[in-house]
VMD Tcl script that draws the C-alpha trace (Angstrom):
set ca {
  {91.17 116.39 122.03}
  {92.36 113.03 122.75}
  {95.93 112.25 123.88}
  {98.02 110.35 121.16}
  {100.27 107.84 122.26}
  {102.72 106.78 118.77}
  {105.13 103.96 121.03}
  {102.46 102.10 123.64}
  {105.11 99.34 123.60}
  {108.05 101.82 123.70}
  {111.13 101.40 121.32}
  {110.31 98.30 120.27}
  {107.91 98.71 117.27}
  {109.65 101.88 115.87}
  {113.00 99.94 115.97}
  {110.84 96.96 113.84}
  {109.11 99.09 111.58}
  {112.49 100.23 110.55}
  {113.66 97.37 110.05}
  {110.59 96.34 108.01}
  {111.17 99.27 105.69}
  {114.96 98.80 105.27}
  {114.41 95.33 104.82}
  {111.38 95.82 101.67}
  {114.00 98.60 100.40}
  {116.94 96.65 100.09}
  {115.02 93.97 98.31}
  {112.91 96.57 95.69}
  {116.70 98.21 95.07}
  {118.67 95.03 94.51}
  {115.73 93.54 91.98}
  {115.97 97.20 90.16}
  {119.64 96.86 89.68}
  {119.01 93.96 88.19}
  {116.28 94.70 85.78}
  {118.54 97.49 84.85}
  {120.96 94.61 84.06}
  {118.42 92.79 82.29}
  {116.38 92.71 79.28}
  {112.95 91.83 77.62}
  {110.98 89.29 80.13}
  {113.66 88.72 82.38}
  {113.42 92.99 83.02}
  {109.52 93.12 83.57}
  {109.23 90.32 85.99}
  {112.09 91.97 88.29}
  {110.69 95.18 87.98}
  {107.61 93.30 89.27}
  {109.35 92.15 92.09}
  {110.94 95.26 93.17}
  {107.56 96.69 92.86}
  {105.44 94.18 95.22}
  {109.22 94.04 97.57}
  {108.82 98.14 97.85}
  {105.19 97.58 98.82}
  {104.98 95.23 100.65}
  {107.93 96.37 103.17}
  {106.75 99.59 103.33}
  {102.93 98.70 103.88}
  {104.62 96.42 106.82}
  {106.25 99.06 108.25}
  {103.32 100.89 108.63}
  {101.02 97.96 110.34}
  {104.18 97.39 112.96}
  {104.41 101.39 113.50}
  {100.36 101.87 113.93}
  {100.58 98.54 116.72}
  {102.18 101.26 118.89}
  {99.70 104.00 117.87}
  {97.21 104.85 120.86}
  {94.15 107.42 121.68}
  {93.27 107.71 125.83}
  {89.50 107.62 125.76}
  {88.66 104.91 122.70}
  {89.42 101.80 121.35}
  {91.38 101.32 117.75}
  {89.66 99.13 114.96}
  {91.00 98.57 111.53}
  {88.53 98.17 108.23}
  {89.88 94.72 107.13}
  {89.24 95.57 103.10}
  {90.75 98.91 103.21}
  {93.53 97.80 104.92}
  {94.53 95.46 102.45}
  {93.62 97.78 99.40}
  {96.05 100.23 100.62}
  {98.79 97.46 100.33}
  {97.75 96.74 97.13}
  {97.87 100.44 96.13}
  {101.22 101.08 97.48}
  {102.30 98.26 94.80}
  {100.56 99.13 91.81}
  {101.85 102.72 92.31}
  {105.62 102.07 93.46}
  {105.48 99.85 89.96}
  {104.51 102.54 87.80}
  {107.41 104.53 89.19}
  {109.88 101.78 88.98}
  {108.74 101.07 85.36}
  {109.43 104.18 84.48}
  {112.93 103.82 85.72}
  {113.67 100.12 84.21}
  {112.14 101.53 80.46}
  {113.05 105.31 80.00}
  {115.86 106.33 77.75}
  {116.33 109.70 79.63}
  {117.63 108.40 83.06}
  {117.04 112.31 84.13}
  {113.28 112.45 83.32}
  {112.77 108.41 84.45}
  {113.96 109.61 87.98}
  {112.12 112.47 88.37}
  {108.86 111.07 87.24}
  {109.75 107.53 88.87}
  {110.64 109.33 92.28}
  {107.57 111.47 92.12}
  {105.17 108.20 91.54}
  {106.96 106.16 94.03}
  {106.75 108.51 96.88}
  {102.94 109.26 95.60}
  {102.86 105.08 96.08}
  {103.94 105.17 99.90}
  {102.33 108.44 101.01}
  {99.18 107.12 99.43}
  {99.37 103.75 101.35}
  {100.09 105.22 104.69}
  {97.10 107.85 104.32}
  {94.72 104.84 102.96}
  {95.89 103.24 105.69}
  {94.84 105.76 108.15}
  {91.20 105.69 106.64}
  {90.78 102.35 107.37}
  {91.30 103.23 111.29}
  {88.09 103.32 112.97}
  {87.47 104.95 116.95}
  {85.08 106.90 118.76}
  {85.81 110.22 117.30}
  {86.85 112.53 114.53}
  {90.20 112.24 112.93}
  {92.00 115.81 111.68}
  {95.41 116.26 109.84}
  {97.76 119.76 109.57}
  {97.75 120.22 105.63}
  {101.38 121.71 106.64}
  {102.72 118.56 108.04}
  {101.10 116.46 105.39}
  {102.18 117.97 102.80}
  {105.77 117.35 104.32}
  {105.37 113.97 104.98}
  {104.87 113.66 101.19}
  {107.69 115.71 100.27}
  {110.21 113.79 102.42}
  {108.23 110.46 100.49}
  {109.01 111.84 96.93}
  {112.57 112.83 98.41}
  {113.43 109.50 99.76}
  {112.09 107.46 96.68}
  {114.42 109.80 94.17}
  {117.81 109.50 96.18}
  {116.64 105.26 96.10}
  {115.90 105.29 92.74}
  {119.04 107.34 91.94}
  {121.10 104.79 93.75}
  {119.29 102.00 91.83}
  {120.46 103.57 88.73}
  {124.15 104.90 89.62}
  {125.17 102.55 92.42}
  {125.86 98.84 92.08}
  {127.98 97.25 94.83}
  {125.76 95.37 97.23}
  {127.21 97.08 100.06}
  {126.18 100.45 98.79}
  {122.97 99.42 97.89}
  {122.39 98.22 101.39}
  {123.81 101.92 102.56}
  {121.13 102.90 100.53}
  {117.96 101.18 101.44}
  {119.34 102.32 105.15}
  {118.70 105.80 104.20}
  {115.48 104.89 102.69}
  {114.10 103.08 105.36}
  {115.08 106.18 107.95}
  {112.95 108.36 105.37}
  {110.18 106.32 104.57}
  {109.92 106.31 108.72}
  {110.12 109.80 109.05}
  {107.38 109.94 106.66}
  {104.78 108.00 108.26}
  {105.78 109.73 111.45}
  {105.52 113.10 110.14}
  {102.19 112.07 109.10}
  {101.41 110.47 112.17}
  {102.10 114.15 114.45}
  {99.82 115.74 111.77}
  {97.42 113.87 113.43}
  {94.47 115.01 116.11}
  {91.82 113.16 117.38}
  {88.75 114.61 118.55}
  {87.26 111.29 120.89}
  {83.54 111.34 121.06}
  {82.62 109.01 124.43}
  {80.67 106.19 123.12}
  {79.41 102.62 124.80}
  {78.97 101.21 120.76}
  {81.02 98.37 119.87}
  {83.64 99.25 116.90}
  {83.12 97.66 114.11}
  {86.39 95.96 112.19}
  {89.41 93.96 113.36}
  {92.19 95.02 116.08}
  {95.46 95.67 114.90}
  {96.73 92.02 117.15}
  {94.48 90.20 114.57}
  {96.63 91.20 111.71}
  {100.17 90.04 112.87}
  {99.33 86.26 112.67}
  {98.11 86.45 108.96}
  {101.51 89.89 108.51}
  {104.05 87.33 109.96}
  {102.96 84.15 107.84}
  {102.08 86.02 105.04}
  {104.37 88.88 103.92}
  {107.34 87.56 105.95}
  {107.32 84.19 103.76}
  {107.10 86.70 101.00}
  {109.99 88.57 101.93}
  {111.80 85.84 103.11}
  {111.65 83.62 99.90}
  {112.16 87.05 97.61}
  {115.08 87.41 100.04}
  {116.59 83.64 99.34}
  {115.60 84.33 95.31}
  {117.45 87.74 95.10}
  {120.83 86.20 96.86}
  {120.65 83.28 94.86}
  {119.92 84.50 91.30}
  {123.42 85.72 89.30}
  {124.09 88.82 88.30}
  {124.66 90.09 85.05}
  {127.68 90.19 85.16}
  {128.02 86.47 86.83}
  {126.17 85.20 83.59}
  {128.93 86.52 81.24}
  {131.48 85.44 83.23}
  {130.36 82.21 83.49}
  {129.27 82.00 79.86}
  {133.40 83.49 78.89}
  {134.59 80.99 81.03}
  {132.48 78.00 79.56}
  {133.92 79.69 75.83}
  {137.54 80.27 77.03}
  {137.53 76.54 78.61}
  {136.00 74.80 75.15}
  {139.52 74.59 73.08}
  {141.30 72.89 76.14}
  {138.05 70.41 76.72}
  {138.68 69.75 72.57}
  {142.20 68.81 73.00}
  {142.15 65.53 75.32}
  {139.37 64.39 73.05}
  {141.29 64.84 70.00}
  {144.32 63.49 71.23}
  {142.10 59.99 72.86}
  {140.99 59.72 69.30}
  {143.88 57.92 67.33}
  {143.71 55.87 70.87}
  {140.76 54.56 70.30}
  {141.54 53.93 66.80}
  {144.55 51.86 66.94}
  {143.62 48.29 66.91}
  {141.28 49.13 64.08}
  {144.20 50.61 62.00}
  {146.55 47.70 62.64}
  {143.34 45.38 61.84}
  {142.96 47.07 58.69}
  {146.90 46.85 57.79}
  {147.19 43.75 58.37}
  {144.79 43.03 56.17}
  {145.93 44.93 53.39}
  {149.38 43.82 53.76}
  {149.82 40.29 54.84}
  {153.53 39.81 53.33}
  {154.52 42.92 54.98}
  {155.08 42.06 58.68}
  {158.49 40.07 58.55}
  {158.21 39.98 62.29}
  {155.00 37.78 61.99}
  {157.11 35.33 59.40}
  {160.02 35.28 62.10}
}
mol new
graphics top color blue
foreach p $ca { graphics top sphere $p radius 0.5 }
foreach p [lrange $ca 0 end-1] q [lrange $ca 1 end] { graphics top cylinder $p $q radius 0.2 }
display resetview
């Protein structure tokens, strides 16, 4: 068996993979809240966002984790295609659960079925994930621990989803995507210890990328992404900021009215005189005097 090293570069990418996955979470919970706030169009296309912002931080989390993953005796290659699919999977299935949240009329039966599909989204990206690794050897899992590492998956993505859909104050919301980035980490590396390698010695050349050629295209790429959902999230109004805005805009129309009435008869005055005058020559004795 080959020895398994999960932190080459010690703390440092289990602290950032963290932080990637509190980071996507906090950005798929706030656009939830407010497609929960929202209706027709406006709901779908946040839903969309919370959907690719779930995905995309927790696929990143992964990548940054499996740079510290190791094997003594082989070298670590990555299938390029896979790699990607299994970020585009973690999307497409995260949505259907947070669709099912953002359009159910029983909250109870949206959560369940929502949770379930969302953790199915990022256990199913993290165990793609792991088929795109290539070594010299034979790769093994403990059914025990993997089925764990989906249960905790499922857990974690039903408490996020349940704060999506009870809690709305952005500092609980950011509690909450805490809590889900600590799961969605114990998940992968739960998954990760169900791991054995069996290294088979070999002088052939791997075939696929290293895990150093992804961070140029991971850094450029999905931290723009996150970075400009991050900028449109903070800057988009809430509900709730909309109707206030649009009461005040209401409440604020009868006092605009009033100056405007009142600069009328203003405006109006030398026209009136003009047209008394006019009428009424004989009657201005102050003219005659």
């Amino acid at each position: 068996m080959g020895h398994l090293d999960h932190a080459t570069f010690g703390w440092l990418t289990p602290l950032l993979s963290y932080a990637m996955a509190c980071i996507g979470s906090a950005l798929g919970l706030s656009c939830t809240v407010r497609a929960l706030e929202a209706t027709g169009r406006s709901r779908r296309n946040w839903l969309i966002t919370a959907a690719s912002a779930i995905g995309s931080g927790i696929w990143t989390m992964h990548f940054v984790a499996m740079l510290g993953f190791g094997v003594y005796g082989t070298d670590i290659r990555y299938n390029a295609p896979l790699t990607f699919l299994s970020l585009l999977g973690a999307m497409v299935v995260v949505g259907g659960g947070v669709f099912a949240v953002g359009y159910s009329r029983d909250r109870t039966r949206a959560l369940l079925l929502g949770g379930f599909a969302t953790g199915l989204g990022v256990a199913s990206m993290h165990y793609l994930g792991m088929t795109a690794l290539r070594l010299h050897g034979t790769i093994h899992y403990d059914p025990l621990r993997v089925v764990l590492s989906v249960a905790i998956a499922v857990i974690a993505a039903t408490a996020a989803l349940w704060a999506a859909l009870n809690i709305k104050s952005p500092r609980a919301v950011a509690l909450a995507s805490l809590v889900m980035g600590a799961a969605v980490s114990s998940m992968h590396y739960t998954g990760m210890f169900a791991v054995t390698v069996r290294v088979t010695p070999s002088g052939s050349e791997l075939q696929g990328a290293t895990a150093m050629q992804f961070i140029f295209p991971l850094a450029v790429g999905l931290g723009s992404y996150l970075f400009l959902t991050s900028a449109f999230v903070a800057l988009s109004p809430t509900a709730r900021e909309r109707a206030a805005y649009v009461f005040a805009e209401r409440a604020g129309t009868p006092a605009d009215a009033e100056p405007a009435s009142a600069a009328g008869p203003v405006r109006r005055g030398p026209d009136t005189r003009s047209r008394r005058t006019v009428r009424s020559p004989d009657a201005s004795p102050a003219g005659t005097r």
